[in-house]
Every structure is written in structure tokens, then in C-alpha cells.
Biopython code that builds the backbone (N, CA, C, O; Angstrom):
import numpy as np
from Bio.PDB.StructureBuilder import StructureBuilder

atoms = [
    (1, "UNK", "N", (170.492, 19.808, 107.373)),
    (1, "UNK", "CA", (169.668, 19.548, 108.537)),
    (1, "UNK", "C", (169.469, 18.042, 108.675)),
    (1, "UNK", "O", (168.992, 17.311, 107.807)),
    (2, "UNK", "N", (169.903, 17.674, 109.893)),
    (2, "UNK", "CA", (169.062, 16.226, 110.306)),
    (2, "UNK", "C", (168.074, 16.014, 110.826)),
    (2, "UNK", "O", (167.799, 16.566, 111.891)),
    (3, "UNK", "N", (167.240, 15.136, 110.217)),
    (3, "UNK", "CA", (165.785, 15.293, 111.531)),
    (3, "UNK", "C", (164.821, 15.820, 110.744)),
    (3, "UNK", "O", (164.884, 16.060, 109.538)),
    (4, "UNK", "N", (164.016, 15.971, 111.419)),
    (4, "UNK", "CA", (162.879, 16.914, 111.282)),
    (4, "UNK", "C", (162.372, 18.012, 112.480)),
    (4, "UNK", "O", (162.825, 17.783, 113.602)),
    (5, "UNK", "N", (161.512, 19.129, 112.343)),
    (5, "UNK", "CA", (161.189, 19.916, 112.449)),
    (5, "UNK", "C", (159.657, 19.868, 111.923)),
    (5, "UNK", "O", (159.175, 19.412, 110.886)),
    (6, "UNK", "N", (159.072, 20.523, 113.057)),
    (6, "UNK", "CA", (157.693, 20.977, 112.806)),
    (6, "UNK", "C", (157.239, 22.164, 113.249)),
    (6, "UNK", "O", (157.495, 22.407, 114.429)),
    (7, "UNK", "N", (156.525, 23.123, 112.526)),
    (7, "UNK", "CA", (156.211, 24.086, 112.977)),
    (7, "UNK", "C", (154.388, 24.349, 112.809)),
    (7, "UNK", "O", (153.743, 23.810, 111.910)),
    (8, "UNK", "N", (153.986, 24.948, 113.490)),
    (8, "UNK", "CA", (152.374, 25.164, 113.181)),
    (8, "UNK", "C", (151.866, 26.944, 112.919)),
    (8, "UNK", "O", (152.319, 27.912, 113.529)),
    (9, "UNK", "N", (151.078, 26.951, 112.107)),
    (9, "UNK", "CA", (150.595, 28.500, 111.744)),
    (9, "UNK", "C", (148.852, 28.702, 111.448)),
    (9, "UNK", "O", (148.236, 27.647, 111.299)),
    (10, "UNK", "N", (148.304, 29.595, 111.387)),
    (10, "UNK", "CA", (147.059, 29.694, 110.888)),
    (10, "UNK", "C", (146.835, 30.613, 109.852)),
    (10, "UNK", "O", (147.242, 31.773, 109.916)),
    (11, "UNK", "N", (146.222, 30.169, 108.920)),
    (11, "UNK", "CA", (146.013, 31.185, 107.414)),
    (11, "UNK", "C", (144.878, 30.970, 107.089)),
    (11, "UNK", "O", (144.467, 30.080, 106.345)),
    (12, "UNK", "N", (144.313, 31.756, 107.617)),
    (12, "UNK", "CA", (142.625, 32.085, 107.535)),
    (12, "UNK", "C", (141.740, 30.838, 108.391)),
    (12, "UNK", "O", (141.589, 31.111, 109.582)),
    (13, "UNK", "N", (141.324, 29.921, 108.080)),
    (13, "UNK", "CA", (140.473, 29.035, 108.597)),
    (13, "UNK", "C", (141.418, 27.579, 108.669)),
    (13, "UNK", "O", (141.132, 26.502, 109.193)),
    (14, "UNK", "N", (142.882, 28.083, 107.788)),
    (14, "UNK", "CA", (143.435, 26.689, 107.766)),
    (14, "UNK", "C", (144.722, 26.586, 108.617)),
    (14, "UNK", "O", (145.577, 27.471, 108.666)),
    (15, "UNK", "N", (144.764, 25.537, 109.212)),
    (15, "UNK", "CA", (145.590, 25.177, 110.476)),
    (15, "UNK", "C", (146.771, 24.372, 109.192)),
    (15, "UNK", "O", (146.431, 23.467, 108.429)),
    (16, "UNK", "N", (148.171, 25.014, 109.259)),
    (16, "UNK", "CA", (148.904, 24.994, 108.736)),
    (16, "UNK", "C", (149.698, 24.155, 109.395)),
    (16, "UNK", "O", (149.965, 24.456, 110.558)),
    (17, "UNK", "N", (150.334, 22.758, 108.755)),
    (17, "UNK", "CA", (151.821, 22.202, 109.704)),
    (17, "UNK", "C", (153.045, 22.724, 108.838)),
    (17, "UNK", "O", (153.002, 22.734, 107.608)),
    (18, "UNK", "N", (154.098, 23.138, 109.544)),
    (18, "UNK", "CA", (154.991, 23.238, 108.131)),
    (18, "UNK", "C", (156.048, 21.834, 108.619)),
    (18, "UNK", "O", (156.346, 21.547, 109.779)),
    (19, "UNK", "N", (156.472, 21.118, 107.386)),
    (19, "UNK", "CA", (157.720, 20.056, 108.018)),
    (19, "UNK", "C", (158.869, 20.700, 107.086)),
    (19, "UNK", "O", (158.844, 21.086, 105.917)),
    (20, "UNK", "N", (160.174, 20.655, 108.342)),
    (20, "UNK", "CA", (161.136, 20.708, 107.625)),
    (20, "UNK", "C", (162.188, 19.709, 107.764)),
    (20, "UNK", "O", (162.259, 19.026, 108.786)),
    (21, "UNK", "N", (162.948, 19.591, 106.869)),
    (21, "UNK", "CA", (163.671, 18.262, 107.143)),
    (21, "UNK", "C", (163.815, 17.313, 106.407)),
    (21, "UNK", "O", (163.655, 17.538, 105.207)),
    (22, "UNK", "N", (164.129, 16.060, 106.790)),
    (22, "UNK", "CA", (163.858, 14.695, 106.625)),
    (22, "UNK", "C", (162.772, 13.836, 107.257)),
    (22, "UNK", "O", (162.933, 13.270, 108.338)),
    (23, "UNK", "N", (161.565, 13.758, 106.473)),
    (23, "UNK", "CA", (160.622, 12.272, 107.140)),
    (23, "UNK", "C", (160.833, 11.349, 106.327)),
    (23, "UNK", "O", (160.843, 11.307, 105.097)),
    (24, "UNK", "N", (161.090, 10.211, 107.544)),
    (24, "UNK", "CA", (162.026, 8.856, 107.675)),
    (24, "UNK", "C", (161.348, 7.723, 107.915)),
    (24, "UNK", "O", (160.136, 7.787, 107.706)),
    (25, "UNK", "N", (161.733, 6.825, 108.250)),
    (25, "UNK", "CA", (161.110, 6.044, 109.694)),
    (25, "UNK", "C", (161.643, 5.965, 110.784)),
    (25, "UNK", "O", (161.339, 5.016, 111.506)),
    (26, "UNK", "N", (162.698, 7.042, 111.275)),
    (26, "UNK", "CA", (162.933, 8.095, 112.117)),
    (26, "UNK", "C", (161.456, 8.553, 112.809)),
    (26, "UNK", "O", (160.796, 8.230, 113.796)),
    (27, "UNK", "N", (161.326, 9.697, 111.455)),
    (27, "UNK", "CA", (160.663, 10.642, 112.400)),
    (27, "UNK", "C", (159.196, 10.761, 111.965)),
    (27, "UNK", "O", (158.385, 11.569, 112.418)),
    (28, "UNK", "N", (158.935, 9.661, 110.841)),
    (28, "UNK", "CA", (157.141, 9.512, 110.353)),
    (28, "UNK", "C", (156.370, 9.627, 111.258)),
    (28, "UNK", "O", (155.313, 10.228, 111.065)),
    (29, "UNK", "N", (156.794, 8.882, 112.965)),
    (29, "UNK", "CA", (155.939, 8.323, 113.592)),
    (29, "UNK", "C", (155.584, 10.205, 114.436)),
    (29, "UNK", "O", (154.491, 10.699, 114.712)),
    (30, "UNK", "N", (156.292, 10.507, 114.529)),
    (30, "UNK", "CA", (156.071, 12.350, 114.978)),
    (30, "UNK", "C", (155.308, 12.966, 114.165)),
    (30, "UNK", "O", (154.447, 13.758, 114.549)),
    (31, "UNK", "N", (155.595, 12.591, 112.563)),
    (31, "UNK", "CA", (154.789, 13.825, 111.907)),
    (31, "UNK", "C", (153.409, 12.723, 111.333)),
    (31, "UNK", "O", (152.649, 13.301, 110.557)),
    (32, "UNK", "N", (153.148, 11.658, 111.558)),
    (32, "UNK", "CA", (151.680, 11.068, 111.777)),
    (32, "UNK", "C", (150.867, 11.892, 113.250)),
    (32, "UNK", "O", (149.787, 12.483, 113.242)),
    (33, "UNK", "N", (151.499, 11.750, 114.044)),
    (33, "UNK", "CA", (150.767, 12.213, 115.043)),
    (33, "UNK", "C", (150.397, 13.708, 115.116)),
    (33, "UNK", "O", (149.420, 14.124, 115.739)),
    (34, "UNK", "N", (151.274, 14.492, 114.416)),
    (34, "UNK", "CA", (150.930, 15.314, 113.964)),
    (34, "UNK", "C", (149.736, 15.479, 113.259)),
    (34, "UNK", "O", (148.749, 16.013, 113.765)),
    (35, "UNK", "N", (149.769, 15.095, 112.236)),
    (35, "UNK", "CA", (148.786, 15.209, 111.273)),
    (35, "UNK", "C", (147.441, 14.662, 111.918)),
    (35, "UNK", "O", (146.468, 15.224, 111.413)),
    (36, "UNK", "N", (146.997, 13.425, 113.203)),
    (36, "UNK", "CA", (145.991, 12.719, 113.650)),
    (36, "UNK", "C", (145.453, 13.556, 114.415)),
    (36, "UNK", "O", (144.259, 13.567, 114.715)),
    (37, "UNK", "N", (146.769, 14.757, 115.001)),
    (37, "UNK", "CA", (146.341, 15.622, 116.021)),
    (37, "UNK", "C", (145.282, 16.922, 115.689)),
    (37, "UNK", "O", (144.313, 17.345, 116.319)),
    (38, "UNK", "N", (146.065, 17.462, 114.102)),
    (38, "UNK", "CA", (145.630, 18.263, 113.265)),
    (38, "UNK", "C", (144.423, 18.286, 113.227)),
    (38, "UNK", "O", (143.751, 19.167, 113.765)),
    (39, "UNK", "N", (143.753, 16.885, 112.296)),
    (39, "UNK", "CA", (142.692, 16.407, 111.710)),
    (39, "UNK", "C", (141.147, 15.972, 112.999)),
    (39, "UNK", "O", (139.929, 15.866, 112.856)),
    (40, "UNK", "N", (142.073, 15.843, 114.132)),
    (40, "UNK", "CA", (140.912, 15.996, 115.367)),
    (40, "UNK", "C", (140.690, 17.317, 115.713)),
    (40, "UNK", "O", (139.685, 17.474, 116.405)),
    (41, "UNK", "N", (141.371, 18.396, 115.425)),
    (41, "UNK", "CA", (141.081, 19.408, 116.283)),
    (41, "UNK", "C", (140.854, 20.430, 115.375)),
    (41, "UNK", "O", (140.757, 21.604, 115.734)),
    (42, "UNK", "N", (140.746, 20.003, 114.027)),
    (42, "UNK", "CA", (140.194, 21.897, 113.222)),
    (42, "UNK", "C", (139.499, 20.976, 111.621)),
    (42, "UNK", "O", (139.532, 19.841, 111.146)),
    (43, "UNK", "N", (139.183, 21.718, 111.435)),
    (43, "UNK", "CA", (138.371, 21.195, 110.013)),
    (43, "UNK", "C", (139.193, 20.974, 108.517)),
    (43, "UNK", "O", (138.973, 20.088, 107.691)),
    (44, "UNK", "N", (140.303, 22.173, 108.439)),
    (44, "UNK", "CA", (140.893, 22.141, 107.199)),
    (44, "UNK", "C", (142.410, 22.533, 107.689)),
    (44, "UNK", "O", (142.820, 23.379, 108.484)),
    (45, "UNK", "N", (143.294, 21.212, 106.587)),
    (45, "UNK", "CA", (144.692, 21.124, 107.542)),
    (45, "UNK", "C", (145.759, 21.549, 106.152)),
    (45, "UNK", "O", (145.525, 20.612, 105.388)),
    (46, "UNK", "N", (146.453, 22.160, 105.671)),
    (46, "UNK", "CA", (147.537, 22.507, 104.814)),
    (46, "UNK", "C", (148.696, 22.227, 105.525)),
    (46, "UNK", "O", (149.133, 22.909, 106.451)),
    (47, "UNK", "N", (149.463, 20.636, 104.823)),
    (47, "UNK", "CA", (150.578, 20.687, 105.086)),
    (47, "UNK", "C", (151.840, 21.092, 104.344)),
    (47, "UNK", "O", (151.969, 20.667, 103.196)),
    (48, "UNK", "N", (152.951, 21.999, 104.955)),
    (48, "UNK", "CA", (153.831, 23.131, 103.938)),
    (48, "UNK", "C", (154.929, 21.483, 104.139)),
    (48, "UNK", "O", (155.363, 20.939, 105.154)),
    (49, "UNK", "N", (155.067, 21.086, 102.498)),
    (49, "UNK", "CA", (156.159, 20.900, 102.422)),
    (49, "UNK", "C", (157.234, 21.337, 101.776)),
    (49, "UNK", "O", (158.052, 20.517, 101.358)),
    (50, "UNK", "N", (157.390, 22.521, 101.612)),
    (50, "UNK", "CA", (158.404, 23.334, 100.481)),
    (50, "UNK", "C", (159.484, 23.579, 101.178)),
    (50, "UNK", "O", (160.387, 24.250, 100.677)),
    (51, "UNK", "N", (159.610, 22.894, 102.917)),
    (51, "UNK", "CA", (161.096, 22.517, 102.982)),
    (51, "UNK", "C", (161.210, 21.494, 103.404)),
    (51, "UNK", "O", (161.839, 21.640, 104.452)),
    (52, "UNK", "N", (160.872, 19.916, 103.172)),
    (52, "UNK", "CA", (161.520, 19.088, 103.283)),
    (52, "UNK", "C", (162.445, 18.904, 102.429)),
    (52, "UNK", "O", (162.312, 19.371, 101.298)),
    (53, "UNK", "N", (163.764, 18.068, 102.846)),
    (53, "UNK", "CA", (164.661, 17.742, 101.902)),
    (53, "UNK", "C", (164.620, 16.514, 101.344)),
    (53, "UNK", "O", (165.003, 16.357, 100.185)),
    (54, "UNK", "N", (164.164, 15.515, 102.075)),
    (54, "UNK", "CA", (163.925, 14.403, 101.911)),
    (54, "UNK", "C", (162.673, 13.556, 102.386)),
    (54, "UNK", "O", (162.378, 13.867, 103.539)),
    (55, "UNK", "N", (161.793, 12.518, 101.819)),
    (55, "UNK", "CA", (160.973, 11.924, 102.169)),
    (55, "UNK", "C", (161.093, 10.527, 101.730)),
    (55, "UNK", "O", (161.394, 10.207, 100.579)),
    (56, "UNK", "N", (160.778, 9.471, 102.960)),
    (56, "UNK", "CA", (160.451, 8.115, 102.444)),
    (56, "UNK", "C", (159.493, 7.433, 102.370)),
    (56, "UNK", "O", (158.381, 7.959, 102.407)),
    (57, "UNK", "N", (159.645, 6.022, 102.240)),
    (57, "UNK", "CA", (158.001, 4.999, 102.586)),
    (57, "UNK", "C", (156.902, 5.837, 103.270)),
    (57, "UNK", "O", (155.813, 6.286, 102.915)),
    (58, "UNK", "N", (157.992, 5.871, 104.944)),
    (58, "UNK", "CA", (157.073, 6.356, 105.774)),
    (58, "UNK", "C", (156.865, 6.949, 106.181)),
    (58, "UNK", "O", (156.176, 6.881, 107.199)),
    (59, "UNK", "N", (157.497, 8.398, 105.470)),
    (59, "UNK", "CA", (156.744, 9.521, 105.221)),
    (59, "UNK", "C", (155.646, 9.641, 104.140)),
    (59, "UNK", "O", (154.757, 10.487, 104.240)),
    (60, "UNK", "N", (155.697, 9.090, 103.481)),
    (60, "UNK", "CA", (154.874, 8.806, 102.408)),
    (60, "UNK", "C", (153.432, 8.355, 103.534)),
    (60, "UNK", "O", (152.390, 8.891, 103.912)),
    (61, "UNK", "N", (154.222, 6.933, 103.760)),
    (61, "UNK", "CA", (152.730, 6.201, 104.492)),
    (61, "UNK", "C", (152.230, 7.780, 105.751)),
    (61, "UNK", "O", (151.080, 8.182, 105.576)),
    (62, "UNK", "N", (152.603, 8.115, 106.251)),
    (62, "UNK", "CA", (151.913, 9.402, 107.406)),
    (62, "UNK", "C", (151.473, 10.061, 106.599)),
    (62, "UNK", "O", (150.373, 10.117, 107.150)),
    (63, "UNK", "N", (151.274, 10.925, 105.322)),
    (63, "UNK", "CA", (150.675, 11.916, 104.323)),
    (63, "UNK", "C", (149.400, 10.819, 104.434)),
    (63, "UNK", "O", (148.671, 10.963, 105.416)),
    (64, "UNK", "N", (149.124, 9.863, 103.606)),
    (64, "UNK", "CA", (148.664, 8.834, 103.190)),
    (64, "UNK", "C", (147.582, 8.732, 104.412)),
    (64, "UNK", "O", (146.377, 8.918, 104.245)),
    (65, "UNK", "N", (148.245, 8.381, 105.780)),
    (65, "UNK", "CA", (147.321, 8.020, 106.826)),
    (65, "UNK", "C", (146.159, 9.493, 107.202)),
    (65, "UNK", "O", (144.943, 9.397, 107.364)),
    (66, "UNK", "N", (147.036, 10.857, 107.268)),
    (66, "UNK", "CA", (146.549, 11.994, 107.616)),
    (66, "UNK", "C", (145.026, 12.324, 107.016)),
    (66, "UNK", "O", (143.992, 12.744, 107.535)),
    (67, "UNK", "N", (145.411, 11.917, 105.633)),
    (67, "UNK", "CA", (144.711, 12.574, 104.093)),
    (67, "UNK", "C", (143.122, 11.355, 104.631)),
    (67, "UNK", "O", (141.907, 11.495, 104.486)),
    (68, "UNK", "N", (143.941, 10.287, 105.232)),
    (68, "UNK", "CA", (142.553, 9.272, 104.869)),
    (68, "UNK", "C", (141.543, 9.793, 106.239)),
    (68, "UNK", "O", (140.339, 10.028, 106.140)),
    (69, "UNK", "N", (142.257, 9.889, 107.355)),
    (69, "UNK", "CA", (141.901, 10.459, 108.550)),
    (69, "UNK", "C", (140.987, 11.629, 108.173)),
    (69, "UNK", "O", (139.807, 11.578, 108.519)),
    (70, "UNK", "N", (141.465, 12.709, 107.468)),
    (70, "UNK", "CA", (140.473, 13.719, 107.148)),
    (70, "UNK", "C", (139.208, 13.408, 106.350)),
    (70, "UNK", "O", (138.050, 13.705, 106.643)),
    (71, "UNK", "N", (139.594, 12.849, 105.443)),
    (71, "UNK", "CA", (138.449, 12.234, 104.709)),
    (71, "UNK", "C", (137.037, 11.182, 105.392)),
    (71, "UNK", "O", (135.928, 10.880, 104.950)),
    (72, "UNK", "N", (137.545, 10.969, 106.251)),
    (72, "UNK", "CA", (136.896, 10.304, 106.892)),
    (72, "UNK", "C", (136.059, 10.630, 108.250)),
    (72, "UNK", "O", (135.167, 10.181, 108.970)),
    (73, "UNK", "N", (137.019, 11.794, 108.095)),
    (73, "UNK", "CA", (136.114, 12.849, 109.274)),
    (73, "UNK", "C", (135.488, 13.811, 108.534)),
    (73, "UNK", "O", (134.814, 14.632, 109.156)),
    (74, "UNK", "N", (135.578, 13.914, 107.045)),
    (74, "UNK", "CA", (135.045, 14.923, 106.591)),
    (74, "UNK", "C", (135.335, 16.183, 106.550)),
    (74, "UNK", "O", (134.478, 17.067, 106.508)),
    (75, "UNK", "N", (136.342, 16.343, 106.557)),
    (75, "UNK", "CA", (137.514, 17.372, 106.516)),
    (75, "UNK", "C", (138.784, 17.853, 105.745)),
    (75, "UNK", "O", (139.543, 16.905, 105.543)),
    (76, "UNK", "N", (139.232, 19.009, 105.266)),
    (76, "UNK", "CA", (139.328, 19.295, 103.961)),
    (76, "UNK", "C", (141.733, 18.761, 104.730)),
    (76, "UNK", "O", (142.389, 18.978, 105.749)),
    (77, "UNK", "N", (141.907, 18.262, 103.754)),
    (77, "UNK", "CA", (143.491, 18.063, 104.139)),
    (77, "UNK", "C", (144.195, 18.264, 102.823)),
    (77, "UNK", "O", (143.873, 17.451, 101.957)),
    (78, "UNK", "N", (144.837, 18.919, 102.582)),
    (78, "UNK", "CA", (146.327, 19.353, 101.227)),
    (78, "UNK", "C", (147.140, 19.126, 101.706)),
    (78, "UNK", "O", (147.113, 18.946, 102.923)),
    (79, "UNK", "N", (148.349, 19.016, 100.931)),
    (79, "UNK", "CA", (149.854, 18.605, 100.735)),
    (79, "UNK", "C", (149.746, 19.641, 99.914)),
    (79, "UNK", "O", (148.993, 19.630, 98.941)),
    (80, "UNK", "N", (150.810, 21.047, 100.373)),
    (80, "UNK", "CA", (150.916, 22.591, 99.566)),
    (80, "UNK", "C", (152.672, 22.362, 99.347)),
    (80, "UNK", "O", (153.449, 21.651, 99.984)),
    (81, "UNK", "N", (152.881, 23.182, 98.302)),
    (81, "UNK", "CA", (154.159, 23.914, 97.987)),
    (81, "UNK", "C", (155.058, 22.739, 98.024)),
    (81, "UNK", "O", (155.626, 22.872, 99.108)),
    (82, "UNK", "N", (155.589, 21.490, 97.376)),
    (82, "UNK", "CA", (156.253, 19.970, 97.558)),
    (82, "UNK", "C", (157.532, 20.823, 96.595)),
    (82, "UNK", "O", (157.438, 21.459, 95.546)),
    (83, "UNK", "N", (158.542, 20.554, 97.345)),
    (83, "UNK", "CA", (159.716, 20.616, 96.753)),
    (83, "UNK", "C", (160.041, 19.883, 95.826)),
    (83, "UNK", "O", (159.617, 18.739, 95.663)),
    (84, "UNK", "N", (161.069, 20.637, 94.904)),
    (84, "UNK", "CA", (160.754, 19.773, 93.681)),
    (84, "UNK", "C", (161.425, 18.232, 93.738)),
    (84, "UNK", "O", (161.221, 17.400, 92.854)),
    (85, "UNK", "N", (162.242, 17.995, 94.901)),
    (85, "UNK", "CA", (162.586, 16.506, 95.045)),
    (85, "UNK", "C", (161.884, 15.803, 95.610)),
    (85, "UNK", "O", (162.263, 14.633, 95.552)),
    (86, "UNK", "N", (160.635, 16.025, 96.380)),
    (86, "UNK", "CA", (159.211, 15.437, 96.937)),
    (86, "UNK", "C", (158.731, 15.385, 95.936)),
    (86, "UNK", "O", (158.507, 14.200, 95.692)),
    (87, "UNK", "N", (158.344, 16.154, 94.970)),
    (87, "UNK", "CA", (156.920, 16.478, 93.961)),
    (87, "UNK", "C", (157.576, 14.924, 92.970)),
    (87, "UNK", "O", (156.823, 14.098, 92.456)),
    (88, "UNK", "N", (158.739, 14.879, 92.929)),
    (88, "UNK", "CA", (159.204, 13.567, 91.968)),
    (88, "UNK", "C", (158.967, 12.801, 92.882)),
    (88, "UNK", "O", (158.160, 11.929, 92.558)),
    (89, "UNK", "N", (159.382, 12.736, 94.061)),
    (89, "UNK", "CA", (158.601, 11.503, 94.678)),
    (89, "UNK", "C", (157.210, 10.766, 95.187)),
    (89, "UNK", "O", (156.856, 9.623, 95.475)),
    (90, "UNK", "N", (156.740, 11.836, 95.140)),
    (90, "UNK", "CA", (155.264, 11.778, 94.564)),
    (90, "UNK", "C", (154.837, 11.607, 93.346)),
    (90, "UNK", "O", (153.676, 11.986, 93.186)),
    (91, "UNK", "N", (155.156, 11.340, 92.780)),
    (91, "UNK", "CA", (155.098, 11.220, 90.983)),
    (91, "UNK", "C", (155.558, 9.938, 90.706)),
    (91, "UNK", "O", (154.836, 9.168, 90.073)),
    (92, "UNK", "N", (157.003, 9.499, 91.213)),
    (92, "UNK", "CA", (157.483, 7.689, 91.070)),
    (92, "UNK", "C", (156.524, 7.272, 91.839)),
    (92, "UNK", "O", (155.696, 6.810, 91.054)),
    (93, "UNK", "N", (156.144, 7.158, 92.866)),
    (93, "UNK", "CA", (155.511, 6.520, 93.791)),
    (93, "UNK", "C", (153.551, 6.170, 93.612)),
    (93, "UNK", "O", (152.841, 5.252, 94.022)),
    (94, "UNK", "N", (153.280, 7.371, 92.837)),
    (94, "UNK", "CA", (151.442, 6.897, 92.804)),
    (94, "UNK", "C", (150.952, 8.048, 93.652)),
    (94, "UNK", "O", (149.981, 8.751, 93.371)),
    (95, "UNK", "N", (151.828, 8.186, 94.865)),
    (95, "UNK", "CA", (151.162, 8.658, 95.888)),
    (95, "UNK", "C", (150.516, 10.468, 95.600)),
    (95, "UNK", "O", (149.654, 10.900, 96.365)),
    (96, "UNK", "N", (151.073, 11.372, 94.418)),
    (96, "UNK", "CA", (150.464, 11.758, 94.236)),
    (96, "UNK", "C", (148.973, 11.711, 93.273)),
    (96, "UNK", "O", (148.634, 12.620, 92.515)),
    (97, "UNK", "N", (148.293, 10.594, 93.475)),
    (97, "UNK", "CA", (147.414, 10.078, 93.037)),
    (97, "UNK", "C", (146.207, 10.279, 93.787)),
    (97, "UNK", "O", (145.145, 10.611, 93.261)),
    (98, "UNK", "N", (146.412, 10.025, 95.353)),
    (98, "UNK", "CA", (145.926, 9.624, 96.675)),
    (98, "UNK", "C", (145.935, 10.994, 97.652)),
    (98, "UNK", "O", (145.376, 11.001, 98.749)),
    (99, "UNK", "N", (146.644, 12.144, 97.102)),
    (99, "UNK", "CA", (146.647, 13.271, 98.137)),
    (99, "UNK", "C", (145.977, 14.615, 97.394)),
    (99, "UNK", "O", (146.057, 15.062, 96.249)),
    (100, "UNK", "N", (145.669, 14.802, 97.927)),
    (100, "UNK", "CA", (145.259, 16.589, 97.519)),
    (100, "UNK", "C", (146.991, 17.328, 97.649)),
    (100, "UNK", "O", (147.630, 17.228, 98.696)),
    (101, "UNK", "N", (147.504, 17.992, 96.498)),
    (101, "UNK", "CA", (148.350, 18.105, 96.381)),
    (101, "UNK", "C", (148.202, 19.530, 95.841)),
    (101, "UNK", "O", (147.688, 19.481, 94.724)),
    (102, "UNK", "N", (148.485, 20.863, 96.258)),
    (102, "UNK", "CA", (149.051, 22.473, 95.609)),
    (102, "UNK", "C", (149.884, 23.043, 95.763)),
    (102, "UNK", "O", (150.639, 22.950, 96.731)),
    (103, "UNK", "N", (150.021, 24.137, 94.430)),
    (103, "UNK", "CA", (151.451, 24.331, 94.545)),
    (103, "UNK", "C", (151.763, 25.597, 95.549)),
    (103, "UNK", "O", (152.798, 26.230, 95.756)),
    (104, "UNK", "N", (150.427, 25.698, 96.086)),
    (104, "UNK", "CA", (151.058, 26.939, 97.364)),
    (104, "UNK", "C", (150.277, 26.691, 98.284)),
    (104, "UNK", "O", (149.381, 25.849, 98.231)),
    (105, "UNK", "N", (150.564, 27.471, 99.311)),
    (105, "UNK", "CA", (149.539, 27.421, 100.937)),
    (105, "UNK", "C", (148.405, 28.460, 100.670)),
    (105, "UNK", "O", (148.518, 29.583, 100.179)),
    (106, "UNK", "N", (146.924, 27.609, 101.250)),
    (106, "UNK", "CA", (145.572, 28.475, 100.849)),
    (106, "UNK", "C", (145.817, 29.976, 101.856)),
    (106, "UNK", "O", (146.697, 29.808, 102.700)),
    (107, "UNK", "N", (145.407, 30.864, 101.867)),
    (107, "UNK", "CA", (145.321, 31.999, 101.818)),
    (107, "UNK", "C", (144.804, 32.139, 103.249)),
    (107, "UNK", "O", (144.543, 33.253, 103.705)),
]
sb = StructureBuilder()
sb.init_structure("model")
sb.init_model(0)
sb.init_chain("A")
sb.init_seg("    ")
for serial, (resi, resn, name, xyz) in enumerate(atoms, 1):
    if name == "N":
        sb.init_residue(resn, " ", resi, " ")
    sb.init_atom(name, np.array(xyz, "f"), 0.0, 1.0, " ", f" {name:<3s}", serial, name[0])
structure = sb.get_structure()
């Protein structure tokens, strides 16, 4: 797959994004707005990444921006299900340091 893909779902109270794909600096600037859109309009946001294939900087930096956005509105935001070539990149990087990070989607 090239690109990315976004899809949206609801699982119980939580407004689900799923990304599939590649986030780039392509396509960060789509799945930030995503996530700004998320975080204005429902309280608790689970993002599925258990199919991206790839992630960079600035995908990194959009998780990063989303997570601070919620926090700041007071609102609950995860990073669920990270493939295991994300979950290492979250791990070199720090950045799972900085995110609410599980290994599945809340219920």
C-alpha cells in the first residue's frame, strides 16, 4: 500500500481512528487533522495502529501533537495495537515515553 488511509469507528464511548498505511510527511499533515478533529469533538480518542506499515518524524510529530491536544483539553487519547515495526519505533525514538500507548483497542 501507498499512502495512507483512514478509517473511523465507535467502541463504546471511544471514537476510534484506524490508520493504515504509511505516515510520512506526505500524509502527517491529514492524519494531524485528524486527530485535532477527533480531540474537539468527543472526549476519549483510540488510535488503531496495528496497520500501519510505516511511520516517520512526522508521523511521530502528529501522535505527539494529538496526545498533547487531548491533554490539554482534558481528554483521554491512546495509541492501541502498534505494529511491531512502529512499537520499535517508538522505542528508538523516546516517543513511546510521551504517548499513552496499548496493546489493544478499549472495549
Amino acid at each position: 500500500m501507498t499512502g495512507m488511509r483512514l478509517a473511523t469507528d465507535t467502541r463504546g464511548d471511544w471514537h476510534v481512528i484506524n490508520v493504515q498505511g504509511r505516515v510520512d510527511s506526505v500524509t502527517a499533515s491529514e492524519l494531524t487533522a485528524a486527530l485535532l478533529a477527533a480531540v474537539t469533538n468527543h472526549s476519549q480518542i483510540a488510535v488503531d495502529c496495528s496497520t500501519v506499515e510505516y511511520i516517520s518524524s512526522a508521523g511521530l510529530a502528529s501522535l505527539i501533537e494529538g496526545a498533547r491536544a487531548a491533554r490539554n483539553a482534558d481528554k483521554q487519547f491512546r495509541v492501541c495495537s502498534p505494529s511491531p515495526r512502529v512499537r520499535r519505533v517508538f522505542e528508538i525514538s523516546g516517543v513511546s515515553n510521551l504517548l499513552d500507548i496499548h496493546e489493544g483497542l478499549p472495549c
